[in-house]
C-alpha positions as CSV (number, residue, x, y, z in Angstrom):
1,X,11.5,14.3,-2.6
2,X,13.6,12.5,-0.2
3,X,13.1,9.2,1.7
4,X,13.9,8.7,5.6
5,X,16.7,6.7,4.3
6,X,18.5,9.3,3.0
7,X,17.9,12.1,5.6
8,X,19.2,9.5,8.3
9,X,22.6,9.4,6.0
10,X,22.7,13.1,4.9
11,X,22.2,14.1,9.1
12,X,24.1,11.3,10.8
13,X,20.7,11.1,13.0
14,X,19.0,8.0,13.8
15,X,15.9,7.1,12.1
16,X,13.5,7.8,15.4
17,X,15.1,11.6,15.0
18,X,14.7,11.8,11.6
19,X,11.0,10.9,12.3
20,X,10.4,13.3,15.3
21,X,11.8,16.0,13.8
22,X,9.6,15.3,10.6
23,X,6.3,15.1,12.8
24,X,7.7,18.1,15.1
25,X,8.2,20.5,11.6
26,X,4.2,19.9,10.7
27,X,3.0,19.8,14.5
28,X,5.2,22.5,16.2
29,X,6.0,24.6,13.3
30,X,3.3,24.4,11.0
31,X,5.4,23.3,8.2
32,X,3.3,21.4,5.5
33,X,5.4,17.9,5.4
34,X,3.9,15.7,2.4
35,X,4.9,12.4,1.8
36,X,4.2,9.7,-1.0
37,X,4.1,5.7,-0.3
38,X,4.0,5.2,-3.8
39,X,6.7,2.4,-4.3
40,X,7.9,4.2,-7.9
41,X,8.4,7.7,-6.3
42,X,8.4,7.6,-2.4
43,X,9.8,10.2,0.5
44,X,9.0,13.2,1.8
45,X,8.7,16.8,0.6
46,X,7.6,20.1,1.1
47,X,4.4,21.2,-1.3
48,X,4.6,23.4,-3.5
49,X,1.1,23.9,-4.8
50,X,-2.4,22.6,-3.8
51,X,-2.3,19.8,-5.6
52,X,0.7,18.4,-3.9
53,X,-0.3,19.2,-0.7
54,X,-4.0,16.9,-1.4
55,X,-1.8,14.0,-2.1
56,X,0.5,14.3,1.3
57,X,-3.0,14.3,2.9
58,X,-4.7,11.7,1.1
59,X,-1.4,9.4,1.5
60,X,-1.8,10.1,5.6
61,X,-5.4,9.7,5.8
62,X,-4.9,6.2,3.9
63,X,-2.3,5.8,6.7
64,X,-4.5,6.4,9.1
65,X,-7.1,4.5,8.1
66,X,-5.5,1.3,7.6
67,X,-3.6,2.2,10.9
68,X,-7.0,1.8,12.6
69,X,-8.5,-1.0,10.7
70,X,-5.7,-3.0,11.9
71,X,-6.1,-1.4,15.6
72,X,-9.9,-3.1,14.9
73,X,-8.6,-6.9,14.5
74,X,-6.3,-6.5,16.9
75,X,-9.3,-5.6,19.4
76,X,-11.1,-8.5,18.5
77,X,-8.5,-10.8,17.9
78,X,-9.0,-14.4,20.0
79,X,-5.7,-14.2,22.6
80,X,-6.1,-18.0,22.6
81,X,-5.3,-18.4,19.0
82,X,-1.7,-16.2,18.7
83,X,-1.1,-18.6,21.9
84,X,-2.0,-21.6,20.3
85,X,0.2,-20.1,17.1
86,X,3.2,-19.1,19.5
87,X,3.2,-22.8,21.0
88,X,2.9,-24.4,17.7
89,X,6.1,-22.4,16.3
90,X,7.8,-22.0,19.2
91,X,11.9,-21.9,18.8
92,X,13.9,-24.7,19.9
93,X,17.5,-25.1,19.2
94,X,17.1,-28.0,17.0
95,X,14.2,-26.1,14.7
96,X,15.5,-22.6,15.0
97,X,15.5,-21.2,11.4
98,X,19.0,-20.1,9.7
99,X,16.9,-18.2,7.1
100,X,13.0,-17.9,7.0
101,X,11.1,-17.4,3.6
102,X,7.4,-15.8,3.4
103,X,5.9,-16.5,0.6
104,X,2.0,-14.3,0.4
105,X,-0.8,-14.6,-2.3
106,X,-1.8,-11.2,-2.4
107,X,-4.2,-10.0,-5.1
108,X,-5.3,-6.0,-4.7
109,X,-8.4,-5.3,-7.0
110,X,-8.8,-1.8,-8.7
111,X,-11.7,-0.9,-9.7
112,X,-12.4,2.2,-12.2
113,X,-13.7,5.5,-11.2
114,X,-16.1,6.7,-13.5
């Protein structure tokens, strides 16, 4: 397995290259590209076995779906409240940040399969 990161070092290519020629190798070619989000083990690789090649899809197709779940809020999102948001933070040279913290609560429930 290897990440993006190391294929844009290793190939003295920009990222956006690395990328196109990643998608062109499975949509030109035919080439089975897999690739793992899992924060442990991550990049991309070429299966070896069925198995493999059921996790590179079922990491794309939860990809894709929270690709288009966000797609969804944006389509329904009020214009009139990122406006109001924009006007409430907007930049001026006596409040412009010199280093900006996010701090999230994020809890992600699992629940067993059975």
């Amino acid at each position: 397995m290897i990440t993006r990161v190391e294929l844009v070092k290793l190939s003295g290519l920009s990222d956006r290259d690395v990328y196109q020629i990643l998608n062109d190798l499975t949509m030109k070619y035919d080439i089975p590209i897999g690739s793992s989000r899992d924060c442990q083990n991550y990049g991309y690789y070429i299966p070896m076995n069925e198995a493999e090649k059921n996790n590179g899809i079922r990491s794309l197709e939860e990809q894709g779906n929270t690709m288009l779940k966000r797609a969804e809020k944006v389509r329904n999102a009020d214009i009139q409240t990122a406006l109001a948001y924009k006007e409430k933070y907007k930049l001026t040279p006596a409040n412009i940040p010199t280093q900006t913290t996010l701090q999230f609560n994020y809890e992600r429930s699992v629940t067993p399969l059975n």
